[in-house]
Backbone as JSON Lines, residues from 0, in Angstrom:
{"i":0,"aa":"X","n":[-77.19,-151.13,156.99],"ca":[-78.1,-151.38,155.9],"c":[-79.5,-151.62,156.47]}
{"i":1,"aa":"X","n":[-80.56,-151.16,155.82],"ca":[-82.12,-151.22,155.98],"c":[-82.69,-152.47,155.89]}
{"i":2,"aa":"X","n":[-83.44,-152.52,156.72],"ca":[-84.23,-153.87,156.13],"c":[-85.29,-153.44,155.17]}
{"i":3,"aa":"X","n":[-85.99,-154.54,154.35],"ca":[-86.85,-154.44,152.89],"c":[-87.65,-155.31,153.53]}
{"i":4,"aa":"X","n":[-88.69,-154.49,153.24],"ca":[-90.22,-155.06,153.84],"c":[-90.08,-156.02,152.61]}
{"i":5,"aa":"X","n":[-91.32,-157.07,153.06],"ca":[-91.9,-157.68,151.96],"c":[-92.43,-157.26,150.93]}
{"i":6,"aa":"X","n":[-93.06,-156.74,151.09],"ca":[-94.07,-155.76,149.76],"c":[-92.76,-155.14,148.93]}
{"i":7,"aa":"X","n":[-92.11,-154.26,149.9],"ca":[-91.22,-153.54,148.54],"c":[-89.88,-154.91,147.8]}
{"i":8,"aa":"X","n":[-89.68,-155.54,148.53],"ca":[-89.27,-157.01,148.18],"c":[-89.75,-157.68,146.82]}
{"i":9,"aa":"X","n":[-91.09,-157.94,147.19],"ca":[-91.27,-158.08,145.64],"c":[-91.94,-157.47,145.01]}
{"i":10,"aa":"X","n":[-92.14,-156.13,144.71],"ca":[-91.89,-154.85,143.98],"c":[-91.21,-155.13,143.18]}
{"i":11,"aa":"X","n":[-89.29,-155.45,144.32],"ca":[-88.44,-155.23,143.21],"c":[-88.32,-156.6,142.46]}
{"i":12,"aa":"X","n":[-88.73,-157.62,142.9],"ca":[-88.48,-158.79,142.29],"c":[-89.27,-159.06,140.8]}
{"i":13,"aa":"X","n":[-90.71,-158.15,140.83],"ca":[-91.61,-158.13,139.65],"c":[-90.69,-157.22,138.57]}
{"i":14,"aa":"X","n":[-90.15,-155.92,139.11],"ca":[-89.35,-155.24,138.38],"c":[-88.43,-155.77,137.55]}
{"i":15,"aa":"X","n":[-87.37,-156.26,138.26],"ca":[-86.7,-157.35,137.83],"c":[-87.64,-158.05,136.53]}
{"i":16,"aa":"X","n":[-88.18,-159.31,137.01],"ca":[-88.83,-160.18,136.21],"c":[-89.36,-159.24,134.77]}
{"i":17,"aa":"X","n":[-90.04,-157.94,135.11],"ca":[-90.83,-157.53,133.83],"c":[-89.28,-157.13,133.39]}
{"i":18,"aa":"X","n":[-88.31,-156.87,133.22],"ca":[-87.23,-156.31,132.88],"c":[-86.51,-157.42,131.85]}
{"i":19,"aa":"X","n":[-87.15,-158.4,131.82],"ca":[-86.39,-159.49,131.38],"c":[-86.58,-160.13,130.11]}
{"i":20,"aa":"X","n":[-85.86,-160.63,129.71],"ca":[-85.97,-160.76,128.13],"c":[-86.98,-161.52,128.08]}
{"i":21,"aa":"X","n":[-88.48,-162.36,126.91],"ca":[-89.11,-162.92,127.14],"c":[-88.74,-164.53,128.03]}
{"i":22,"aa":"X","n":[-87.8,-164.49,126.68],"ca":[-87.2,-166.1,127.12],"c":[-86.85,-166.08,128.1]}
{"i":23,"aa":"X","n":[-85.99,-165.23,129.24],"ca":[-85.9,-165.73,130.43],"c":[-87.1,-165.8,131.31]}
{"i":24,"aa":"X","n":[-87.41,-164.66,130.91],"ca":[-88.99,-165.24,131.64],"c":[-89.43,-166.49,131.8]}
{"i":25,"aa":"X","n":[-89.29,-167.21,130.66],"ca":[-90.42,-168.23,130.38],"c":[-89.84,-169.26,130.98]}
{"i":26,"aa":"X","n":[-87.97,-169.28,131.3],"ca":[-87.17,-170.34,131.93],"c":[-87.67,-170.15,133.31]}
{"i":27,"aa":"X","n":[-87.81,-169.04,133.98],"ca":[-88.13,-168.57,135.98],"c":[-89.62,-169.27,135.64]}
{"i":28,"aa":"X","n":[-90.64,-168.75,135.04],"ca":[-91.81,-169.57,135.25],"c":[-92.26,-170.98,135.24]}
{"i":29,"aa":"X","n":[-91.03,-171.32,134.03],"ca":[-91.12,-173.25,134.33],"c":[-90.21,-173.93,135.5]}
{"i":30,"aa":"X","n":[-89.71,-172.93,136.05],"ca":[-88.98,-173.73,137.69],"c":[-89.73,-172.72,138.39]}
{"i":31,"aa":"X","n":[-90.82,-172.07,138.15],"ca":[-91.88,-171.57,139.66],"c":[-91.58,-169.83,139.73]}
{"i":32,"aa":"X","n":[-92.24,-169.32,139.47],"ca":[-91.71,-167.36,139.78],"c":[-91.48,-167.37,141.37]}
{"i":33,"aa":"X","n":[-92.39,-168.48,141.99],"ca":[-92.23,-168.35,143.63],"c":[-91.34,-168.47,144.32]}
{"i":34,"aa":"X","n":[-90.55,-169.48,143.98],"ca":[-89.0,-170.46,144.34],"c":[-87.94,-169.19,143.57]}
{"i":35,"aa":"X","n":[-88.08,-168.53,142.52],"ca":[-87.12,-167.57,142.11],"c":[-86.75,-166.46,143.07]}
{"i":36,"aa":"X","n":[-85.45,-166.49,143.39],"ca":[-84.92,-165.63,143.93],"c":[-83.79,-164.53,143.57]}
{"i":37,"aa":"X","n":[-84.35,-163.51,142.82],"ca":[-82.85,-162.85,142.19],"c":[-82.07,-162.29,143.27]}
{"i":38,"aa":"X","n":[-82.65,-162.03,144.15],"ca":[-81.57,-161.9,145.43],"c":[-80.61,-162.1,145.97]}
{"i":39,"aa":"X","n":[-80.62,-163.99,145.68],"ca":[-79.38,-164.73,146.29],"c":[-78.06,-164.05,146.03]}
{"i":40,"aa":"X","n":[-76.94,-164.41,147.27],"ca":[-76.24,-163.86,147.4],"c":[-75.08,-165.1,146.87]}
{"i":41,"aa":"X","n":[-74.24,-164.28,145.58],"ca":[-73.29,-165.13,145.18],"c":[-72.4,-165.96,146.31]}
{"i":42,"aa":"X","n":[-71.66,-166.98,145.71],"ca":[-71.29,-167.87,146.46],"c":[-69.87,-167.64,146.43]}
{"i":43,"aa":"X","n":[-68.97,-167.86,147.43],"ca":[-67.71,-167.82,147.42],"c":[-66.96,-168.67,145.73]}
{"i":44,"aa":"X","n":[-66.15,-167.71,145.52],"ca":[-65.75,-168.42,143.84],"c":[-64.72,-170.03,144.36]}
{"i":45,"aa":"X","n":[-64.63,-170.56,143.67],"ca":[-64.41,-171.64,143.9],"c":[-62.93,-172.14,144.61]}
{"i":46,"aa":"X","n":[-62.1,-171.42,144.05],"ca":[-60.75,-171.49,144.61],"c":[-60.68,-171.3,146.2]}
{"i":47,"aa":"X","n":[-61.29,-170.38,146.62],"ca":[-61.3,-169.73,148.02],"c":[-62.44,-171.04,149.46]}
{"i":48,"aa":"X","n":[-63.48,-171.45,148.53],"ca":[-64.48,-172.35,149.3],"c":[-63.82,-173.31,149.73]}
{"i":49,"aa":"X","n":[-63.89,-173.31,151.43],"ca":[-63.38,-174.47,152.23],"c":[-64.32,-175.79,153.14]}
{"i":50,"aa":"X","n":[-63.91,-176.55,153.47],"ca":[-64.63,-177.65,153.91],"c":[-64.15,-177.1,155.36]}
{"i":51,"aa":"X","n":[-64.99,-178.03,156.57],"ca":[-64.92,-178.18,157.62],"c":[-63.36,-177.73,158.34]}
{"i":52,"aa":"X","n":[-62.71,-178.61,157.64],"ca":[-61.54,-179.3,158.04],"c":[-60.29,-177.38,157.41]}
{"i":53,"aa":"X","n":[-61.21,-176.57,156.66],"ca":[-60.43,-175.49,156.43],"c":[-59.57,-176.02,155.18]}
{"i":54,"aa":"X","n":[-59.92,-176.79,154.45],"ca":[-58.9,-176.87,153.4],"c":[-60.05,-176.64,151.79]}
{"i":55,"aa":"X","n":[-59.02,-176.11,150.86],"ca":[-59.97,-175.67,149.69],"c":[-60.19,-176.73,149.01]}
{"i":56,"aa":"X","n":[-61.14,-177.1,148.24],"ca":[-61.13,-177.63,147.38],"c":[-60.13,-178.27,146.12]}
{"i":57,"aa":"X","n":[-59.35,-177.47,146.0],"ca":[-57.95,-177.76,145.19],"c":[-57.69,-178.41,146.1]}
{"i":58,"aa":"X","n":[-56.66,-178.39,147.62],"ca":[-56.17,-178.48,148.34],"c":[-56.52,-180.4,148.61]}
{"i":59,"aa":"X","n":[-57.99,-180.58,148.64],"ca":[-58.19,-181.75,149.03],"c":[-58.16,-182.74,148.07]}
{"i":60,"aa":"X","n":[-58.55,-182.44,146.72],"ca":[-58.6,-182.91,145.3],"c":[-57.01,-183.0,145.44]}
{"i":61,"aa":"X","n":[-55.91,-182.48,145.4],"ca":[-54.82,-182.56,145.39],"c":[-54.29,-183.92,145.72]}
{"i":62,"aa":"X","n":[-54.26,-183.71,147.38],"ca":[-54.12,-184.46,148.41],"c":[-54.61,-185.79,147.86]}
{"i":63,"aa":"X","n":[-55.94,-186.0,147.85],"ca":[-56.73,-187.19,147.42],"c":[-55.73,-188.1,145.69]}
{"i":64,"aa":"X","n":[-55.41,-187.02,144.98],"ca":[-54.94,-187.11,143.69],"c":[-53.26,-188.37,144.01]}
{"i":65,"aa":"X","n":[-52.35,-187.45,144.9],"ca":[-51.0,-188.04,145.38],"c":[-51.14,-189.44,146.26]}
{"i":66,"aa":"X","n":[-52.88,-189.81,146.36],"ca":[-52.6,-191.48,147.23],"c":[-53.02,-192.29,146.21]}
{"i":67,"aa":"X","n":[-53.78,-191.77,144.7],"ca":[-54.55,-193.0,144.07],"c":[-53.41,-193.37,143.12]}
{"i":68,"aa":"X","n":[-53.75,-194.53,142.59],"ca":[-52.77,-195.31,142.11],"c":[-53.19,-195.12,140.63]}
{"i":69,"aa":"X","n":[-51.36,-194.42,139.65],"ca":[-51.35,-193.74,138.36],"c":[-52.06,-194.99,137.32]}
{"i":70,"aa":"X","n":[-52.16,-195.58,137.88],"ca":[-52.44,-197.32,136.47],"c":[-53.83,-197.21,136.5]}
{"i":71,"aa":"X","n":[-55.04,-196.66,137.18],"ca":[-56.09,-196.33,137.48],"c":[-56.95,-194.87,136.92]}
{"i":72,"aa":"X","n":[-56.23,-194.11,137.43],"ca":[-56.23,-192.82,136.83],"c":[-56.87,-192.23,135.42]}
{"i":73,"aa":"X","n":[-58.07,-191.8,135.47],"ca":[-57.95,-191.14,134.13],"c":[-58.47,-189.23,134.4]}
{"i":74,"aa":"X","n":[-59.02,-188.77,133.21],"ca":[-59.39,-187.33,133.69],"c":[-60.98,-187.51,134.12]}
{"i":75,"aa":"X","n":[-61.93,-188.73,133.51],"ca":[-63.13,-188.74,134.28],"c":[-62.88,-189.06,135.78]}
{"i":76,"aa":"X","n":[-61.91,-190.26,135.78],"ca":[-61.62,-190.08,137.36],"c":[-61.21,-188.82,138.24]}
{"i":77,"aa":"X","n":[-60.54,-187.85,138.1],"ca":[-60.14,-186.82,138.73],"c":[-61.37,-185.53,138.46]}
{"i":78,"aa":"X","n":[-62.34,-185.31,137.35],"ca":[-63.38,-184.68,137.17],"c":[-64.4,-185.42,138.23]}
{"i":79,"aa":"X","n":[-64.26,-186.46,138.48],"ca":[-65.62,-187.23,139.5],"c":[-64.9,-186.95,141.14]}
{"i":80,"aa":"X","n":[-63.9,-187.01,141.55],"ca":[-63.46,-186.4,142.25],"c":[-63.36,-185.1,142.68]}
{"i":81,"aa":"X","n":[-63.24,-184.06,141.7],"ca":[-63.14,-182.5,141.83],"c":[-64.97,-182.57,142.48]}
{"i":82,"aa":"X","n":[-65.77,-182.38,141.2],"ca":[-66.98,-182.77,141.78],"c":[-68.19,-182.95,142.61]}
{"i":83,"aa":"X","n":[-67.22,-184.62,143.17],"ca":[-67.81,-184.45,144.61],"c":[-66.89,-183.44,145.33]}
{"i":84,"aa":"X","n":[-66.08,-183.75,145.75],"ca":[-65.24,-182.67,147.01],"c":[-66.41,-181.46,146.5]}
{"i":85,"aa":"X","n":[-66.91,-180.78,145.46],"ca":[-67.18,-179.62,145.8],"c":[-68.63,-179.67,145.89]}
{"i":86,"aa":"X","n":[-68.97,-180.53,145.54],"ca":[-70.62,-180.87,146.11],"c":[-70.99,-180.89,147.5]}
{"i":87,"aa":"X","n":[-69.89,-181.89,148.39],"ca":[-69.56,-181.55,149.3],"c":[-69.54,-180.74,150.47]}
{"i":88,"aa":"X","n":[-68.59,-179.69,149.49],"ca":[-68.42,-178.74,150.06],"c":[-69.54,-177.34,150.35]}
{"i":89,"aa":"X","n":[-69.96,-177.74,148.96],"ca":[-71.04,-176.58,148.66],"c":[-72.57,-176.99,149.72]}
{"i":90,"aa":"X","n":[-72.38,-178.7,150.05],"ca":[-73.68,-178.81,151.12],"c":[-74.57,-179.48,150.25]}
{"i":91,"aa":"X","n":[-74.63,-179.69,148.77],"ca":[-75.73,-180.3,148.15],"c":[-76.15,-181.65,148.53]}
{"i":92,"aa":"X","n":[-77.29,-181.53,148.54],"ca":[-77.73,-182.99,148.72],"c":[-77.52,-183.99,148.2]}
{"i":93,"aa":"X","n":[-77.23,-183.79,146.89],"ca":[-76.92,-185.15,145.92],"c":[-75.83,-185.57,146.11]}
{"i":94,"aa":"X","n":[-74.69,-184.63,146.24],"ca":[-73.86,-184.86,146.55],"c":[-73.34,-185.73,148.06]}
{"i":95,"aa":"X","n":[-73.96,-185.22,149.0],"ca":[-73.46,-186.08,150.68],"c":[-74.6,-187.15,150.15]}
{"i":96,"aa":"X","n":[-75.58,-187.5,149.58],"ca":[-75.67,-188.8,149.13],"c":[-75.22,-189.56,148.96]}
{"i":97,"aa":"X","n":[-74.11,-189.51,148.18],"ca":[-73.14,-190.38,147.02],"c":[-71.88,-190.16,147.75]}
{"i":98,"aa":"X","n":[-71.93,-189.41,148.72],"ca":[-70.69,-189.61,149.51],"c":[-70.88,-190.81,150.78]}
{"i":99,"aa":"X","n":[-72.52,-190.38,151.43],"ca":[-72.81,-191.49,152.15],"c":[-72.9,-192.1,151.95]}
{"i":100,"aa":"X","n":[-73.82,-193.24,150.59],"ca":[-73.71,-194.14,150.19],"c":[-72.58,-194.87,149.85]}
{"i":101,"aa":"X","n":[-71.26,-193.83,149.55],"ca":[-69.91,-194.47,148.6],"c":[-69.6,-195.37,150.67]}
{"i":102,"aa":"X","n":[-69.59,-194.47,151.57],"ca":[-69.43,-194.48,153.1],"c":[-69.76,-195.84,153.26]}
{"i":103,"aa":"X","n":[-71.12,-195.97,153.07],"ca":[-72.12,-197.47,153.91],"c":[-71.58,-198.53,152.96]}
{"i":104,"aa":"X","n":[-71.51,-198.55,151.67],"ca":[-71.4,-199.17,150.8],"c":[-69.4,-199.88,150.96]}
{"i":105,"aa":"X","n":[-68.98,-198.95,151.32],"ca":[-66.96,-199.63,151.38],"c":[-67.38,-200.54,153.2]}
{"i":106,"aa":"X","n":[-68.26,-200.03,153.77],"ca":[-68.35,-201.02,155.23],"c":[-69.35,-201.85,154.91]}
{"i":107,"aa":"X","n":[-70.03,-202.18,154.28],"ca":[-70.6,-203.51,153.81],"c":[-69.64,-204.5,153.1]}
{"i":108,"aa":"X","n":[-68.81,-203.89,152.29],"ca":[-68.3,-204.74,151.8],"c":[-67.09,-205.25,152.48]}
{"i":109,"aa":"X","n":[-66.5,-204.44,153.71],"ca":[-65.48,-204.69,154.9],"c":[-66.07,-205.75,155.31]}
{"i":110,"aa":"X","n":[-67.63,-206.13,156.0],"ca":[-68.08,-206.78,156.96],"c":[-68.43,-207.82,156.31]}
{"i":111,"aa":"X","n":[-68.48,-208.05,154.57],"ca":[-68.83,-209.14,154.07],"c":[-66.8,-209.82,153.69]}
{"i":112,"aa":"X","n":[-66.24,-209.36,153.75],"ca":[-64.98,-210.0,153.53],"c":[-64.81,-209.61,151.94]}
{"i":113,"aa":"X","n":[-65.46,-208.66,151.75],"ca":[-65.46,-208.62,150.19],"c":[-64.11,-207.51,149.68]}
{"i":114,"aa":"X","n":[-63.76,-206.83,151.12],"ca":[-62.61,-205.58,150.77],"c":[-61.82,-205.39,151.83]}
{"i":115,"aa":"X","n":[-60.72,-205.61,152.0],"ca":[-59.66,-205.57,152.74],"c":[-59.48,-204.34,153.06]}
């Protein structure tokens, strides 16, 4: 495959854009025409996307599902779980946030005697 100069790059990207219904237009211009990329390359579908460790997303949500305790349990709990694991997985920032923080936050409360 060829490489695409810049120029003909966004050629096709204006093409695109004039091609587009108004309204979407008007959604790419209020998050920036610059930052828009119709290019990007789809992302592995969800079933198949693995973590580090090589396990899918189901796979770890699973796993995670068979240690928590059923008296606890609801479907926001297991939706906040699916979630992160795939926030995670996917690399977002907000996500390894709230994973680091959940991290610092269970060893503070180890070192204060507050959690066994």
């Amino acid at each position: 495959m060829t490489e695409i100069s810049h120029e003909e790059e966004e050629k096709r990207k204006k093409y695109i854009f004039d091609s587009m219904a108004p309204r979407r237009q008007k959604h790419i211009l209020k998050k920036g025409y610059e930052a828009w990329d119709p290019f990007i390359k789809p992302q592995d579908p969800i079933d198949i996307r693995k973590d580090v460790s090589k396990r899918t997303t189901q796979t770890l949500v699973s796993d995670f599902m068979r240690i928590c305790d059923p008296e606890t349990y609801t479907n926001e709990y297991g939706r906040g779980a699916f979630e992160l694991c795939l926030g995670i997985i996917d690399k977002d920032e907000k996500y390894i946030g709230m994973f680091e923080f959940a991290c610092w936050y269970k060893e503070l409360l180890k070192k204060e005697g507050k959690l066994e």
